[in-house]
Every structure is written in C-alpha cells, then in structure tokens.
C-alpha positions as CSV (number, residue, x, y, z in Angstrom):
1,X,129.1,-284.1,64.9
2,X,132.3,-284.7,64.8
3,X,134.6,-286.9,62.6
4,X,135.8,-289.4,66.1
5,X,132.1,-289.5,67.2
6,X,130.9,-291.0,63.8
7,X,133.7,-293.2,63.9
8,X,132.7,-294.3,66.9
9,X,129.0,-295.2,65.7
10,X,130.4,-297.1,62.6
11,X,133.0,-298.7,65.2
12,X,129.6,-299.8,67.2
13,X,127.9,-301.1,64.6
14,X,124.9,-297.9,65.2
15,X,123.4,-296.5,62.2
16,X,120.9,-294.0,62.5
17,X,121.0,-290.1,61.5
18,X,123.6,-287.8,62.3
19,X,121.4,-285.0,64.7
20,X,119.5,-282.7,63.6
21,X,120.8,-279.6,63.3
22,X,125.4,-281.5,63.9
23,X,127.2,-280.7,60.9
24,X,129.0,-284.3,59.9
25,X,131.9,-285.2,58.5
26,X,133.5,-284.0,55.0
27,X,133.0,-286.8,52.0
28,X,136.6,-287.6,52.3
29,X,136.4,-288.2,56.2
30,X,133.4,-290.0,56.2
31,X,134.9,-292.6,52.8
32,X,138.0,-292.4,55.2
33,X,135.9,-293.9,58.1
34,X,134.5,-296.1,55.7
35,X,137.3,-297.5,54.6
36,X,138.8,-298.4,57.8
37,X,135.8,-300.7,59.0
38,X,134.9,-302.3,55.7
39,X,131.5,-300.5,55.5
40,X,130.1,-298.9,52.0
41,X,130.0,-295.4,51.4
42,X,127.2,-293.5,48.8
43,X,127.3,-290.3,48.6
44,X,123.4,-288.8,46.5
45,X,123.8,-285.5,45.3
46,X,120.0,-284.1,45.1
47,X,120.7,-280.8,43.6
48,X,118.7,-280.3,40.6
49,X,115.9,-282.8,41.6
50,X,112.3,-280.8,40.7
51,X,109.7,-284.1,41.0
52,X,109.3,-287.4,42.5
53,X,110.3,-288.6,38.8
54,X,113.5,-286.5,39.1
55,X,114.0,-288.1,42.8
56,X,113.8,-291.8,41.8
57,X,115.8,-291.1,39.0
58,X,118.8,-289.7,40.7
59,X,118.1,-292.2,43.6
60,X,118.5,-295.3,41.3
61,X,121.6,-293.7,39.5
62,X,123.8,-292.3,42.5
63,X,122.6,-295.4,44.9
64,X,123.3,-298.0,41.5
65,X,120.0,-299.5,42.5
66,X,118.9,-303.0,40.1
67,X,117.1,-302.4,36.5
68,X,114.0,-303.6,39.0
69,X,113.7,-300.5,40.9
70,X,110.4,-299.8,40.4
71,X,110.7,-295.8,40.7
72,X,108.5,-295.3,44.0
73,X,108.2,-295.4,47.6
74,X,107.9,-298.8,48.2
75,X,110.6,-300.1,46.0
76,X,112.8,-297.2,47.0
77,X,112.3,-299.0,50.5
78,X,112.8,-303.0,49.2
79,X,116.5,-301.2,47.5
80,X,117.4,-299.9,50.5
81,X,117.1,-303.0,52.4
82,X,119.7,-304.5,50.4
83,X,122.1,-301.6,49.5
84,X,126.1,-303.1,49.8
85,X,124.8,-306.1,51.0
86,X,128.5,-307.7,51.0
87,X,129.5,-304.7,54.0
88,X,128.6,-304.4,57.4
89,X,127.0,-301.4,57.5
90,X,126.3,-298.4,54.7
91,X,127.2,-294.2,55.5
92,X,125.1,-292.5,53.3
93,X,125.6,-288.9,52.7
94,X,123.0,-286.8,51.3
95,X,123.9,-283.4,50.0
96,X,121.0,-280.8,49.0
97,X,118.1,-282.6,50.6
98,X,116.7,-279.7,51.4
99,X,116.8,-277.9,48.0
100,X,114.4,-281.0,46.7
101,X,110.7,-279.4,46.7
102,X,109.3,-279.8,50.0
103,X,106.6,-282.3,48.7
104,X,109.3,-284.7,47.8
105,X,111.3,-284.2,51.8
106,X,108.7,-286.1,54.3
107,X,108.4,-289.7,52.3
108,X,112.5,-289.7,51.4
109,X,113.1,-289.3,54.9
110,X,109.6,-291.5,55.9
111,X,111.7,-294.6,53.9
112,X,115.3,-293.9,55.0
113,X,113.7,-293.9,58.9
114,X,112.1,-297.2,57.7
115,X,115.8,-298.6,56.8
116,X,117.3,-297.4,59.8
117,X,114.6,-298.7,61.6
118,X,115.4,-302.6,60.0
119,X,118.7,-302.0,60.4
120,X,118.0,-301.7,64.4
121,X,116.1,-304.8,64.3
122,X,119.6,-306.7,62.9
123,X,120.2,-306.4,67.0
124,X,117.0,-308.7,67.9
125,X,117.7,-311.3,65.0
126,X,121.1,-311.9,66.0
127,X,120.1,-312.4,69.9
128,X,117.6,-314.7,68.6
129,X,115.2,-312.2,69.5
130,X,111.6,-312.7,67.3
131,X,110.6,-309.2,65.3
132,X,107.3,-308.4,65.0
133,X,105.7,-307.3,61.8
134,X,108.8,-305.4,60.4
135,X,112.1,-306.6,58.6
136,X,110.0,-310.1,57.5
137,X,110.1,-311.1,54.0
138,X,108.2,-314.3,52.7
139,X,107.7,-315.1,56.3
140,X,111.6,-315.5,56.7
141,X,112.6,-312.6,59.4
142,X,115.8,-310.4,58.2
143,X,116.7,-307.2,58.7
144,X,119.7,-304.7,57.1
145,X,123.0,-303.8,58.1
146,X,123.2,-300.3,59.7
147,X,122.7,-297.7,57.7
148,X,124.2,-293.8,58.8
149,X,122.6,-290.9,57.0
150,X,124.9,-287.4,57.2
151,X,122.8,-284.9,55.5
152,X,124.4,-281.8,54.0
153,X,123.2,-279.1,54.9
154,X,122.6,-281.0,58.4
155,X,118.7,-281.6,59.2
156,X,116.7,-278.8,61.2
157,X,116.1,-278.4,64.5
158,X,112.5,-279.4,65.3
159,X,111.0,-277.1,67.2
C-alpha cells in the first residue's frame, strides 16, 4: 500500500488494517503522515516475545499503557480503547508479529479487530446513530478514534 493511499485513509478519518499481503509505509513515512493530521503514531516491536507474559509485557511498555493494565486479553482491549485519546485517530505499526509464537497471533489480532471495530462505530455515535451491544461502557455508548494497524512483515494472504 502505498505511502498517498494511507494518507488518504488517515485524511478520511478510516482506520482499519493495511491488506493483507500490501507492504505499508516506512516508520518515518507513516510518523510523517502522522504528523501532518495531528494523529498518534506507536510503533510495537514484537521481536523477542516467547509467551503471552512476554506479549503483555512489551505491549504495556512500547504502547505506554497505565500501571492498571492488567496483563491480558481483556485489559489489552479496555487500553486500546483509550490509546492517544487527545488525537483523532492512532497508526499503529507492528513489526515482527509474525515471529511471536503462533499461539500468541489469533487473540492479538482477535483484540486489535475489536478496536478497529469501535473505532468504526465512532461513525454511528456521531450521526446520532444508537450501537448495539459494542463500544458501551457503564451504559454510556462511546466508541475510539480510528485506529490503522501496518504490520511489518505485511499480514498473509488468506487463502
């Protein structure tokens, strides 16, 4: 995917994941991008990751999530709901997500579909729209900024 045609998404406010199998943007072109519309970059480097443990771990450290994180699933979710609040959307790049052990692959990218999936709900709130179910906390519907996920190496093709 090219550098222009993520530009374009953030331009659009669409997050979502880069397709599978589109080489995105560099680091630099992607902050660049960033940058220019006032969304937040993070950039999660998962090289090295063995175990869930490991995962969190790195998650909480590269992503700066709160002393609260509770270190699984569901709290890796509640964090991402509220990652760089204060911007309109978030890019996130993830490099090596494929050298995690497979185990670890399906619920990471279960969770980040989960915040993409909020984030496309933002859409509905702001036309006054009602959600159901989803992107509802304490019975007070919200739902999160776009988020953009580049992986590097680029997801596979399903076949």
């Amino acid at each position: 995917m090219t550098t222009a045609a993520v530009r374009d998404l953030v331009t659009a406010g669409r997050g979502g994941w880069v397709p599978r199998g589109l080489v995105g943007p560099t680091a630099d072109e992607l902050r660049t991008i960033c940058a220019d519309s006032g969304w937040a970059f993070a950039e999660v480097t998962l090289n090295g990751v063995v175990d869930k443990k490991g995962l969190m771990r790195t998650l909480a450290q590269q992503l700066g999530l709160p002393d609260h994180f509770g270190h699984n699933w569901d709290a890796l979710a509640d964090c991402l709901a509220d990652l760089a609040p204060e911007a309109p959307g978030v890019v996130l790049r993830l490099r090596g997500l494929w050298r995690i052990p497979e185990p670890l692959v399906e619920p990471l990218v279960e969770v980040l579909d989960e915040r993409v999936g909020a984030a496309i709900h933002r859409d509905d709130l702001e036309a006054g729209r009602p959600i159901a179910g989803e992107g509802s906390h304490d019975g007070v519907p919200h739902a999160s900024a776009p988020l953009l996920i580049v992986a590097d190496p680029p997801l596979p093709v399903r076949r």
